[in-house]
N, C-alpha and C positions, 0 to 999 in steps of 0.2 A: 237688129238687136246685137250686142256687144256681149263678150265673155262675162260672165256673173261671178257672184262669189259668194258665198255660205257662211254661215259663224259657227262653230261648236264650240262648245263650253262643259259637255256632259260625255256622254256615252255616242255622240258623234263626232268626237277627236277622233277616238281609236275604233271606230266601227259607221263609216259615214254609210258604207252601203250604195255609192255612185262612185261612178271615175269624175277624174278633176286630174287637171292639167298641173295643174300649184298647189302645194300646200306651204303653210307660212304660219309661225307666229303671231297670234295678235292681240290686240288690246280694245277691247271695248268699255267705255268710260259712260257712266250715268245709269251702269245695271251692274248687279255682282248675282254669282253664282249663290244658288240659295235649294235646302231641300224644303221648298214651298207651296208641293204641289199635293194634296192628297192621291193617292195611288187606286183607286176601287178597282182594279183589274191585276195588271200586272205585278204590284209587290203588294197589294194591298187585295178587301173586300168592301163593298160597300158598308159591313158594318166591324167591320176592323182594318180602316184603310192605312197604306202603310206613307212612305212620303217617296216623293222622285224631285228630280233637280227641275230648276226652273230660273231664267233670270227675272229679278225684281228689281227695282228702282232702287236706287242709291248704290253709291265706291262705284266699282270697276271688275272686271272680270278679263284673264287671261283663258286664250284660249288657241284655237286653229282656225285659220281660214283657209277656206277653198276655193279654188277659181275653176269654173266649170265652164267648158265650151258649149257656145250657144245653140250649139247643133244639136244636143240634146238638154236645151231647157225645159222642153215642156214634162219629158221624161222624169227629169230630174225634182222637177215640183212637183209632180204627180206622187213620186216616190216620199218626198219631205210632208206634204199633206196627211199623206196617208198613217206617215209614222207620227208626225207632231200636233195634225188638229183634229185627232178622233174625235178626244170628247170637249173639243174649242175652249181648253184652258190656257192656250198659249193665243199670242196675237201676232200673226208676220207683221214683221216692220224690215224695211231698209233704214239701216242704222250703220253709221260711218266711224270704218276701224282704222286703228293705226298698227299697220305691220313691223315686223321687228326690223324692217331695212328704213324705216320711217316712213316709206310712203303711207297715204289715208285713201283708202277703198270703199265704197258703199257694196253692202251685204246682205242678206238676209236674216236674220236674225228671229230667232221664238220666244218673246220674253210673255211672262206670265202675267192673265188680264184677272188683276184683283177685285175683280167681281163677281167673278167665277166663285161657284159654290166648293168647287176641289180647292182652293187659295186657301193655303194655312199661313195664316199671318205671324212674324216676329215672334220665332219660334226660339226658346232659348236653348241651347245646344243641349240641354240636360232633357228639355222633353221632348224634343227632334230625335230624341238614343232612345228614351221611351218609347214613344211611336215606332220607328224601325226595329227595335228588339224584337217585339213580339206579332210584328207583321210578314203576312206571306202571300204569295197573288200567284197566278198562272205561270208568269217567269221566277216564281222560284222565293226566298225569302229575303226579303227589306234587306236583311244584314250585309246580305251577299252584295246586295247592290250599291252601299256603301262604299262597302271594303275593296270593292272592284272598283270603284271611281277614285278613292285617297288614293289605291295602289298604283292604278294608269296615270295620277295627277305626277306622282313620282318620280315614274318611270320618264315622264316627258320633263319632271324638273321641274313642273308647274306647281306651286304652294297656294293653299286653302285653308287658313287660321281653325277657320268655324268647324270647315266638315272634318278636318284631322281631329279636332275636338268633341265631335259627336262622334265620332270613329272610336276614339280613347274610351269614349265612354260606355262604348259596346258591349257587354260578356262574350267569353269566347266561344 
């Protein structure tokens, strides 16, 4: 087995939570970054759930890739399971990135399986700010988790039209 590599797009840019040999740049093409997930735990409740990020189908999505030594793969999927297929609203795939020095990499990637009853569909940025306003889960309130995603998007330089838009849309 060969070195691996990881996709983040959310709150595993800046919090992977494994070592990795590389990080890099990348570009994933045929999913973009979306708050499409309903939350019933962590920013949300079952009956006021809040939203969290998730990749859906269609554009593209800028992000991190990670390259992890195969000497602890199994460590490291044990660890990514545990965080991303609790309640199996994401789907692994190895999906093929293009890093910012041009090479293309196959990765792991969590994009969101739209048949999942947590899948909030085509959400328009004005009720995506609804939902997270008024949501709060075990990690704390929806808003926070925004605002701490636009702001980390920033700080790495990486731009997000939709979610700086639902961000805008926030009360303080």
């Amino acid at each position: 087995m060969d070195d691996f590599w990881v996709f983040g797009y959310g709150s595993l840019m800046w919090r992977p939570g494994f070592e990795f040999i590389e990080q890099h740049r990348a570009h994933l093409y045929g999913y973009r970054r979306s708050l499409c997930v309903h939350s019933h735990v962590h920013r949300g409740t079952p009956e006021k759930p809040g939203l969290v990020l998730g990749l859906d189908t269609g554009g593209s999505c800028s992000g991190i890739a990670f390259k992890v030594s195969r000497n602890i793969h199994d460590e490291v999927m044990e660890y990514l399971h545990g965080r991303e297929l609790v309640t199996n609203v994401y789907i692994e795939r190895v999906c093929n990135l293009k890093l910012h020095d041009k090479r293309r990499v196959p990765a792991y990637c969590y994009i969101v399986d739209r048949q999942h009853k947590q899948y909030a569909s085509g959400l328009s940025a004005e009720t995506a700010a609804h939902v997270v306003q008024s949501a709060k889960g075990q990690s704390g309130h929806n808003v926070d988790y925004v605002r701490s995603t636009v702001e980390h998007l920033r700080e790495m330089k990486l731009r997000d039209a939709w979610l700086e838009d639902v961000d805008r849309r926030l009360k303080p």
